[in-house]
N, C-alpha and C positions, 0 to 999 in steps of 0.2 A: 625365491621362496613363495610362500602361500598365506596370505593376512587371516589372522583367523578370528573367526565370529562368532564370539562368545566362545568354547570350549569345545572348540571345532577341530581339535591337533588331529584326534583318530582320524578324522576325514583327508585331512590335509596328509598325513602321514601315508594312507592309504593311494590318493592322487599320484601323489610323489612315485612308488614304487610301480604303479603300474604305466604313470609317465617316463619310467625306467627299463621299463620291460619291452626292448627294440620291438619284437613286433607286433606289441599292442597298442605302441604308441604310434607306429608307421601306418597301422590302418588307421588308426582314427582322426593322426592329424591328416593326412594326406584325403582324408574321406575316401577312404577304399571299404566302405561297408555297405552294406543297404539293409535298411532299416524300414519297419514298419509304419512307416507314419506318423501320424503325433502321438500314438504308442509307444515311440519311442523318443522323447523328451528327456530320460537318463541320460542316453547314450550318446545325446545331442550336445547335452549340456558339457559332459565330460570330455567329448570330441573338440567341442571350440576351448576347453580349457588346457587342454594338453597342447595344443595346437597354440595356446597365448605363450605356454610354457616353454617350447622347441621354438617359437619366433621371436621370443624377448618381448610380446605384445600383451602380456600380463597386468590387469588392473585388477583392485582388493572388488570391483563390481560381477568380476566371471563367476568367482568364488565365491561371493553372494548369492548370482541367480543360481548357483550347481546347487549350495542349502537348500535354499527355498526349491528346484522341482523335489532333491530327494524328501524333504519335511510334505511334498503334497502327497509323492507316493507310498512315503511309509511313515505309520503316524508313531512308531516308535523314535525314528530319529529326531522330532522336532523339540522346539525349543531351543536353548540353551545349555546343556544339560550334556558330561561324559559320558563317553560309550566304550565299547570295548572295539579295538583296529579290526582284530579280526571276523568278530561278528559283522563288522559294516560290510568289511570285503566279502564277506560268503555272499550278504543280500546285495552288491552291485555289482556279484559278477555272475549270478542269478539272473538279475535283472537285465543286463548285458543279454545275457544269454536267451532272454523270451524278447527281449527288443528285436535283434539279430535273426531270430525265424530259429526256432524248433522248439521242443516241451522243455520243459525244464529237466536238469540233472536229478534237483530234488524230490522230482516224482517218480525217478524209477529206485524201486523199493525192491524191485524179486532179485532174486541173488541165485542165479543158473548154475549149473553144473556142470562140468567139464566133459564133453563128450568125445570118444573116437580119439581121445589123445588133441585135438583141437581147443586152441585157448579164444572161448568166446569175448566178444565184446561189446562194448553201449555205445551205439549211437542212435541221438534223437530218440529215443527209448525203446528202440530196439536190437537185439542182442544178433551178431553174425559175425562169422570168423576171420580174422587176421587178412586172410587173402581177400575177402569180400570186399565189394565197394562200396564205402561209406556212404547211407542213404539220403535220399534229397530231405534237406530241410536240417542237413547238420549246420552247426552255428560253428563262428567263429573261437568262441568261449570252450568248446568241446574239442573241437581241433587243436587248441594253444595251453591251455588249463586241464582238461578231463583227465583223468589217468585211472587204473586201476591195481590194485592187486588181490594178488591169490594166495590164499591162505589152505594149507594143505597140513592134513591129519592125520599122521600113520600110526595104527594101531601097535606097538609095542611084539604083541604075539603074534598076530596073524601077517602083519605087515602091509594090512591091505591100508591103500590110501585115499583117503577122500579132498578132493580140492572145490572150493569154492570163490567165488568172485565176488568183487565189491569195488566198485567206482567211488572216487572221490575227487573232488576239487581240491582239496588243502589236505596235509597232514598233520599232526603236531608231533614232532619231532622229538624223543629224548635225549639230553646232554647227555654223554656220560659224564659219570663222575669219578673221585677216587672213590678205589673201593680198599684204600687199608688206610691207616691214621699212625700216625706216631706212640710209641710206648716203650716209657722207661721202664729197666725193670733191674735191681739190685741184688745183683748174682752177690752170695757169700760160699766162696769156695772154702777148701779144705786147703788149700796151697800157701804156706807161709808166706811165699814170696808175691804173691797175687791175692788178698786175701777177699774186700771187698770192692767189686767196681759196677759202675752203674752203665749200661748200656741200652743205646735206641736200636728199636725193632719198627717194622711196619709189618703190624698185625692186618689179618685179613677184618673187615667191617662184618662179614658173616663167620667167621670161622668161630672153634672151639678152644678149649683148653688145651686138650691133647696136641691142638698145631702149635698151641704157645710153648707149651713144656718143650717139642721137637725145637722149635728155633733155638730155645734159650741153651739147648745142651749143644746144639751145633756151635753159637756163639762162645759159650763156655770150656769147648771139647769134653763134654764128659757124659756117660751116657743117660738116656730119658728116664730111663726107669730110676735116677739117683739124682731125680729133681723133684721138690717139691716148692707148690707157688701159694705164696700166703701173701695177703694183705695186711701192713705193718702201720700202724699210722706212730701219733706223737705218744698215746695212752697206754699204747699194746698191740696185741694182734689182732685185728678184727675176723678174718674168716681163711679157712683153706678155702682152695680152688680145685674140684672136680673133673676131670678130663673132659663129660659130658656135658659142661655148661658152656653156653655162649657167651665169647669174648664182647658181647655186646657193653657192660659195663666194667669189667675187668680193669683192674688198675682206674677205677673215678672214685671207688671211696675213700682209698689210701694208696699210697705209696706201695707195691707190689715187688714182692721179693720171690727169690728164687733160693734156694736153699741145698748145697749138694751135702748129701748125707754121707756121715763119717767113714773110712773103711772100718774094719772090724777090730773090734781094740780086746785082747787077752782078756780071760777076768780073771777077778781077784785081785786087781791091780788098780785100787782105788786111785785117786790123788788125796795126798793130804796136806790138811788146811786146819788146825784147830778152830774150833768156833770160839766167841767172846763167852765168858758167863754173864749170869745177872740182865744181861739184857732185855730190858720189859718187851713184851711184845705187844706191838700197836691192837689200839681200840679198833672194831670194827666187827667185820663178821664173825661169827664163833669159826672156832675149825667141825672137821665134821664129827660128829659123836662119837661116844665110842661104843656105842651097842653100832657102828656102821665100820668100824675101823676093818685094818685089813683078816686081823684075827677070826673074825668071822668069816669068812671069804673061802675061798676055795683053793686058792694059791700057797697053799703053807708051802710047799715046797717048791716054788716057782724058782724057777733059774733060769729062764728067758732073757733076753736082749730088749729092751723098749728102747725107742728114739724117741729123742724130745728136742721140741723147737719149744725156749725160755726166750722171752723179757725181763731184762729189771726194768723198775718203776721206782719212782721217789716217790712219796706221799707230800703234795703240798696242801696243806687245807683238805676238803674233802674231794680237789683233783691228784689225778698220778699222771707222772710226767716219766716219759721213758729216756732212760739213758744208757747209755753204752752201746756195744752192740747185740742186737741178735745173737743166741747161741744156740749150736746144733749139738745136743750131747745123746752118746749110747752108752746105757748104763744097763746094769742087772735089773731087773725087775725085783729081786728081792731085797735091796742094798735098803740101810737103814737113813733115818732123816739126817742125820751127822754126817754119814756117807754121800748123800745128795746136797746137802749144803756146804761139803768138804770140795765137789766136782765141780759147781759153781764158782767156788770160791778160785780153783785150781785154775777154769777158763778163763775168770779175769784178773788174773795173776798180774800181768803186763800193769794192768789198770790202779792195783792196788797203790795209793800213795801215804794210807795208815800204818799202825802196826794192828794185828790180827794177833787176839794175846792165846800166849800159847798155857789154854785152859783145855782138858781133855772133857770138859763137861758138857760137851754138846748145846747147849743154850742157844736158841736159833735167833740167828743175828738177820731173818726178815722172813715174812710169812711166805707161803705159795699156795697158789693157787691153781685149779685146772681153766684155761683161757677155751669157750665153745662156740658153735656159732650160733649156741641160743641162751638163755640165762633159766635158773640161777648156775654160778660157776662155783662150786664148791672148793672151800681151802683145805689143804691137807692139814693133818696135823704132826705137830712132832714128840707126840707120846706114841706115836702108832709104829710099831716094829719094823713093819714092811710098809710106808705110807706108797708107793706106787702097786703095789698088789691089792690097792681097793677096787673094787666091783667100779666107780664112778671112772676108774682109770680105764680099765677092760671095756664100758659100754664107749668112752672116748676113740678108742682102741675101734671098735667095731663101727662108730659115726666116721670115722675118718674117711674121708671122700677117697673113690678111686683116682690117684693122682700121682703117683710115686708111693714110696714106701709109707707101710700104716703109722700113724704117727700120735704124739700126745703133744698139745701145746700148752706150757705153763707159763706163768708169771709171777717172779717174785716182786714181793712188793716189800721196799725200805724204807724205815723211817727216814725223815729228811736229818737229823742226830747222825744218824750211824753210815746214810751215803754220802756225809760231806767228810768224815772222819776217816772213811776207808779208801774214798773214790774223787775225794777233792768236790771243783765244782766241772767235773766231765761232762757234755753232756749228750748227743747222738755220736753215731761213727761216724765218721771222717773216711767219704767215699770218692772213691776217682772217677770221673766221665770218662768212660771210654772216645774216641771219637765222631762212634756211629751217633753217639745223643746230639749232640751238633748237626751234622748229617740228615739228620731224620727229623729234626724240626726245619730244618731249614729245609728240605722237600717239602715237607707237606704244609707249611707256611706261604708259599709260592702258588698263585693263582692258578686252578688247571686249565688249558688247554687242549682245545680239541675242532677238528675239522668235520666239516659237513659230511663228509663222507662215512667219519669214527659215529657222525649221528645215524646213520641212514642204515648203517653195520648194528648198531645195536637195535635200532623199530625191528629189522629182520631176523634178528636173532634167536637162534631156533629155542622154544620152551617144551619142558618136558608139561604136559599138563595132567 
């Protein structure tokens, strides 16, 4: 090794690799160079040091006097004081290179053009083709180190192509990297037997929505157009997801669902669920007006189909806490609020551990509200005839991201009284990891690897520009 002098590694580092480099190190130890005279004092220094280095005859004194010429020749390196490896290596193999006999690299600056089908070249700073014989006064550093490449431009339309040249001593090389990441994402099927289960994807780092919804319905078997991707956290649902947005942060705010919308259910064929009477209903936001209810609205006759992606929520304090699971319901657009709180009631039947008293008075046993992805979120109300035939449903209707079918998200919210009395103390679904979530952490958990070559394949990889 190399005793190093004050904060001498980059030098010593540098030494090392080029006392490694067989035949830089054969001419220097073996002094098969010639050299300018005391012009060349670099090249002197680093000659007897490689040469301590190949004969075992290495004192911490070589390494000393090599500092001290490079600190006379260039007055950025002195002191004691870090530097960067690779900057030192451009200026001593520079330096090498004007010791050694001809101009330097870093003066040829023109960048020639490809003539006659001929790939020009640099030597000594002048430019002649492939076959030609390399001019007197080439350096050793140009013959072993020099290189170039060609950089070519083809117009698109016309096809014509322009190439251009460009020497270099060093390159810097890019890793690749991975380019997809682990993502769970929590399929709720329509499938009794399969209901909810949670599966790993490796999404692309650039890709879209639209390639997330494809994977999820491959994985699912069910088709794209009957997926919908929403973001679920502990409170509610935070946002759909757009076909046209990038998977860039997709699934980091929440928890990311997938959602297959119901097939087509008869109408007229409610479920029924009596509501509780008496039941106060919780303090907080008004519901919406009624100079805004659906009555005014355009829909009196509405007999449409809406889908709706529900939360329940429990009210603790002034937070809500979601429990149960996610529901996907298709109802009438004209069905009354006893009707929709009757469907609800219906979905978590399974879940029900109260009794549900059987009063015909409709009395809403918890608020609802329209969940957006901007605020305020308006509550329905349950004086309103038709509460999903309001205007604030229909512009929901029309926000709904192109992403699967159009949708409406709501959330009920219960008092914490009436969801420990109906629903126990329940509290998220209860989902099964598929395999791939394993899988797919445990990939992209695992350091990447890659070879020189996978680096050399991507610096040349063709860009559209």
């Amino acid at each position: 090794g190399l005793r190093n002098h004050g904060n001498t590694c980059f030098m010593n580092a540098v030494v090392q690799c080029l006392s490694n480099t067989a035949p830089l190190a054969e001419v220097l130890a073996l002094g098969r160079y010639r050299a300018r005279g005391a012009r060349a004092e670099v090249t002197h220094r680093l000659a007897a040091l490689v040469r301590a280095l190949w004969t075992r005859d290495y004192t911490p004194q070589l390494s000393a006097e090599f500092k001290n010429i490079v600190s006379k020749h260039s007055s950025q390196f002195r002191g004691n004081a870090q530097h960067d490896a690779l900057e030192f290596l451009l200026w001593l193999l520079d330096r090498m290179h004007e010791d050694l006999g001809a101009a330097s690299p870093a003066q040829q600056t023109h960048n020639p053009q490809e003539v006659g089908g001929h790939t020009p070249w640099f030597w000594g700073g002048a430019m002649s083709t492939p076959a030609a014989q390399h001019p007197r006064g080439q350096s050793f550093v140009q013959s072993h180190f020099q290189a170039q490449y060609r950089s070519s431009l083809t117009c698109p339309h016309c096809l014509k192509q322009s190439n251009t040249f460009d020497p270099f001593l060093c390159i810097s090389l890019p890793i690749p990297l991975r380019q997809t990441r682990a993502l769970n994402v929590t399929l709720v099927l329509q499938s009794e037997r399969r209901r909810f289960v949670r599966v790993g994807l490796a999404v692309p780092l650039l890709g879209t929505v639209a390639e997330l919804r494809e994977m999820v319905a491959r994985e699912g078997h069910i088709p794209p157009e009957q997926v919908i991707l929403a973001e679920v956290s502990s409170r509610g649902f935070l946002r759909s997801l757009g076909d046209t947005e990038e998977l860039g942060a997709a699934g980091e705010g929440a928890p990311l669902y997938a959602f297959q919308t119901p097939p087509a259910r008869r109408p007229g064929c409610p479920r029924s669920l009596p509501a509780s009477p008496g039941t106060a209903q919780p303090e907080g936001q008004r519901p919406l007006p009624a100079s805004a209810r659906s009555s005014d609205c355009l829909h009196r006759g509405a007999s449409s189909r809406i889908l709706l992606l529900l939360c329940n929520t429990a009210a603790n304090g002034p937070h809500l806490t979601r429990f149960g699971p996610p529901l996907v319901l298709q109802e009438e657009q004209s069905i009354s609020w006893e009707q929709l709180q009757q469907s609800i009631l219906g979905q978590l039947q399974a879940l029900l551990q109260g009794e549900v008293w059987e009063q015909g008075t409709g009395a809403p046993l918890c608020r609802i509200r329209l969940a957006g992805d901007t605020e305020p979120c308006p509550y329905l109300s349950p004086q309103d005839p038709r509460p999903l035939c309001h205007p604030a449903v229909d512009r929901a209707l029309q926000l709904s991201r192109a992403g699967g079918p159009p949708h409406v998200k709501l959330v009920a919210e219960w008092d914490l009284n009436t969801k420990e009395r109906l629903f126990g103390s329940i509290q998220e679904e209860v989902v099964e990891d598929a395999e791939s979530v394993r899988l797919q952490q445990q990939a992209h958990q695992q350091q990447s690897s890659c070879t020189l070559d996978e680096c050399f394949q991507l610096y040349t990889k063709e860009e559209q520009v």
